[in-house]
C-alpha positions in Angstrom: 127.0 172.1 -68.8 126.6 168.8 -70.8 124.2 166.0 -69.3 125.7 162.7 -68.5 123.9 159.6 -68.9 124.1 155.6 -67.2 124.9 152.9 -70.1 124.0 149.6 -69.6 125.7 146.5 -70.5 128.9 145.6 -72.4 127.8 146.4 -75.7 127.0 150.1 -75.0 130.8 150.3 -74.1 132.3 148.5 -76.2 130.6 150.4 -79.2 131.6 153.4 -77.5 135.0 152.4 -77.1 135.4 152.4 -80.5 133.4 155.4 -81.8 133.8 157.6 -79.4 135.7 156.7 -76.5 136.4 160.5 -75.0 132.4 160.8 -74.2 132.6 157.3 -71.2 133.2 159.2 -68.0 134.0 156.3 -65.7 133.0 152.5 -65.7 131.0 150.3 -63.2 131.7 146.8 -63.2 130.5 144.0 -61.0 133.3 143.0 -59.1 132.8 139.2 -59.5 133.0 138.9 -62.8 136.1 137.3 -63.8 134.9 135.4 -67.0 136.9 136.6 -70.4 135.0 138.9 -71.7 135.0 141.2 -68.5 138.3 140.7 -68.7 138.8 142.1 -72.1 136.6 145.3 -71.1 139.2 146.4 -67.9 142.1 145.5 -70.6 141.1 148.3 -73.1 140.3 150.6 -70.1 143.7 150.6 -68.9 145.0 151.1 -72.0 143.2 153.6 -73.0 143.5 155.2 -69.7 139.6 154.8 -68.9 138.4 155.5 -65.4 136.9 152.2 -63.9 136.1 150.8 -60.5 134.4 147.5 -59.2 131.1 147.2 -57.7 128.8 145.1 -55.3 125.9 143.7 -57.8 123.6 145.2 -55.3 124.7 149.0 -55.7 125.2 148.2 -59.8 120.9 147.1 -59.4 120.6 150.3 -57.6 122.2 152.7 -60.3 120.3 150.9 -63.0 116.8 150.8 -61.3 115.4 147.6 -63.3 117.6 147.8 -66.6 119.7 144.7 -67.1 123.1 146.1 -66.7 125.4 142.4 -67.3 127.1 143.7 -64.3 128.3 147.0 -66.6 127.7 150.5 -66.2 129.0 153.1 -67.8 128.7 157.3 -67.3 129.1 159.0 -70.6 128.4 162.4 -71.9 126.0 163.2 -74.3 126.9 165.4 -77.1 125.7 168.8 -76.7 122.3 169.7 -78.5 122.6 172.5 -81.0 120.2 175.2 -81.6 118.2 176.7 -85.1 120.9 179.1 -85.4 123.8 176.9 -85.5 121.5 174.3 -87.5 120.9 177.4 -90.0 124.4 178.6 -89.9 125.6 175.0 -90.9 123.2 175.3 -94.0 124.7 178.4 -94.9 128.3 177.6 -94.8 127.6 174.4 -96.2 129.1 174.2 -100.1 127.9 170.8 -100.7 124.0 169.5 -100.7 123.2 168.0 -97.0 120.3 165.7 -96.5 118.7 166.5 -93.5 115.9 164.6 -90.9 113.3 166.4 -89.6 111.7 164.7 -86.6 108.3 165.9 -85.6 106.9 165.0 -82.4 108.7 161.4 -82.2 107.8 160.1 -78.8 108.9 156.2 -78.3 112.6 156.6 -77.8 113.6 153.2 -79.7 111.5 154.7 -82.7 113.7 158.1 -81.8 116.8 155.9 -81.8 116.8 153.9 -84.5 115.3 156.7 -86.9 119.2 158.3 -85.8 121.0 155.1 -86.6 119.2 155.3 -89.9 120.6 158.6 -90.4 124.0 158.1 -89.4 124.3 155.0 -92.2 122.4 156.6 -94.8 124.9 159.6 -94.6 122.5 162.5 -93.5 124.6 165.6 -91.8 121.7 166.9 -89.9 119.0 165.9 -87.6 116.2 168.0 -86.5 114.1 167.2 -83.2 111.5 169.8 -82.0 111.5 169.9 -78.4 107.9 170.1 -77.0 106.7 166.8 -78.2 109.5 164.7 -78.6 111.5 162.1 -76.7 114.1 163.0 -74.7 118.1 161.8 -75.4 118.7 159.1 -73.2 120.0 156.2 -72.2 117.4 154.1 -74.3 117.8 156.6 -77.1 121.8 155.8 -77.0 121.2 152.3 -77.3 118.8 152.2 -79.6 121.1 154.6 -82.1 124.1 152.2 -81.7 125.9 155.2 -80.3 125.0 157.3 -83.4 124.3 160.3 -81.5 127.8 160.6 -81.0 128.7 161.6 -84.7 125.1 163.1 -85.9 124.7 166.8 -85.8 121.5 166.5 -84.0 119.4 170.1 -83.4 116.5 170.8 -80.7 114.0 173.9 -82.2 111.5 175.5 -80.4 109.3 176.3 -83.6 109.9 173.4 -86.2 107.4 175.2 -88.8 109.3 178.2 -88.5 112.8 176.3 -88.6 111.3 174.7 -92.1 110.7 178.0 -93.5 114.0 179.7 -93.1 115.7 176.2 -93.9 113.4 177.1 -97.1 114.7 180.4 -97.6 118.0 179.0 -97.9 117.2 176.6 -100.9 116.0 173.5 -98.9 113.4 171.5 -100.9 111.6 170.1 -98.3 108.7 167.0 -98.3 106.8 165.0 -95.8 105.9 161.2 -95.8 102.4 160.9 -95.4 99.9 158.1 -96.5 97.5 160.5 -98.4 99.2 161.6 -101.2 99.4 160.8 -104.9 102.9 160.9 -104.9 105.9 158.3 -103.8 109.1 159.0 -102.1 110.3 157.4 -105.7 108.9 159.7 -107.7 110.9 162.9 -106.5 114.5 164.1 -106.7 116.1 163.6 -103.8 120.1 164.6 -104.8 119.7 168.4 -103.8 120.1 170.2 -101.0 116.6 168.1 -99.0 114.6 168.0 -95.9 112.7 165.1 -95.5 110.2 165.5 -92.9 108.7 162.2 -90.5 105.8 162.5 -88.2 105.0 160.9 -84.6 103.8 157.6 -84.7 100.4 157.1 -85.3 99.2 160.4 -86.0 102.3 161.2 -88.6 103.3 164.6 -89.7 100.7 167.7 -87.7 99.0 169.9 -90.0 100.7 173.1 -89.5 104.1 171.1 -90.7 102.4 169.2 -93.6 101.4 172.8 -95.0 104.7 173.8 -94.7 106.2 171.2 -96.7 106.8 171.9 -100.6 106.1 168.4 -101.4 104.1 165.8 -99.7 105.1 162.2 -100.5 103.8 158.8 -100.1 105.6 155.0 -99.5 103.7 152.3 -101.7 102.7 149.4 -100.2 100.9 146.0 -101.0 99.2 144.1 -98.8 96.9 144.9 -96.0 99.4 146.9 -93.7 98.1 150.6 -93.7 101.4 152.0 -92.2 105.1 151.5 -91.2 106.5 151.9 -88.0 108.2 155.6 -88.3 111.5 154.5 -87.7 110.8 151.5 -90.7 109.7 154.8 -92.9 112.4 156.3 -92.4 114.9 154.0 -93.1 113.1 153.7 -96.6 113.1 157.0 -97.2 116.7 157.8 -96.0 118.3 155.1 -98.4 116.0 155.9 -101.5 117.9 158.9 -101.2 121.2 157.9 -100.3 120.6 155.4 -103.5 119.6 158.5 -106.1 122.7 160.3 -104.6 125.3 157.6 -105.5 123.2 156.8 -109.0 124.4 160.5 -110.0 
């Protein structure tokens, strides 16, 4: 059965409206709001034949338990979260060279959600969480993606050591950003079929995954900063290979 999760706010929905409208379940809105943006919101839910109803601000307060709401809430449905056979099956099938994130142990959901709205514009096809270790999908998580969770392949593995092996066996070069290595995210091909692996904040990428890797690569920096904010990382990361892709 697929979860469904509260949205808060009139840009949630309105992204959603126009991304991927069939996911909003129903819509909360305050029912003294009369001002021309409101207005505009109950307009495209009638025509698109939206479910909506009016609310009391005290029950919309209740629903969203602290979160400021603008007097908007909305009950979507998250996509559903595939597993290390479909991801593996995907790979397989696949006739072109997919870039995919590997998440490992990410467990602030803005850093969660904006590493996915990183993927979605630097064009990766699939995203890889492990389970134990990692934030949830939720509400902040959708936010903080810009609904990109809505058109990401996104995959939840029990064993993400094991998943990098057989993604291995099936011709994935895979590295890890780390900050002890020789190497630099810019001096490695990143145009074939490639895995690139980012670690939890703070403590980065666990052993046991780093050994896994096939290449262990480094961002240079200047300055006095010792490390990025994972979700900054992998932005870089995601684009230097979105740039060598285009280059080709």
């Amino acid at each position: 059965m697929s979860k469904s999760i509260n949205l808060f706010g009139f840009h949630s929905i309105e992204s959603l409206l126009i991304t991927n409208p069939e996911s909003i379940i129903k819509v909360s809105i305050q029912s003294n709001r009369k001002d021309k943006r409101a207005a505009e919101l109950i307009n495209t839910l009638t025509r698109q034949k939206i479910p909506f109803l009016t609310s009391d601000r005290n029950d919309l307060d209740r629903i969203a338990k602290g979160e400021i709401h603008q007097g908007v809430i909305s009950e979507v449905i998250l996509p559903p979260l595939m597993n290390e056979e479909s991801l593996l099956n995907s790979i397989s099938e696949n006739s072109t060279k997919p870039l995919i994130l590997i998440l490992d142990s990410i467990q602030d959901p803005r850093n969660l959600g904006a590493c996915l709205r990183s993927a979605n514009a630097a064009g990766v096809e699939h995203v890889v969480i492990n389970k134990d270790g990692s934030a949830p999908i939720n509400a902040l998580v959708h936010k903080t993606s810009a609904g990109a969770i809505n058109t990401l392949r996104i995959y939840h593995v029990t064993n993400l050591s094991r998943t990098i092996k057989d993604l291995q066996k099936r011709g994935v070069w895979v590295i890890g950003l780390d900050g002890n290595s020789q190497s630099t995210i810019y001096d490695v091909n990143l145009t074939d079929t490639t895995a690139i692996v980012m670690g939890s904040e703070g403590k980065g990428i666990r052993q046991l995954i780093k050994k896994t890797c096939d290449q262990i690569v480094t961002i240079p920096m200047s300055g006095d900063i010792e490390s990025l904010n994972v979700s900054v990382a992998t932005g870089i990361a995601l684009f230097e290979s979105k740039r060598q892709r285009e280059s080709t």
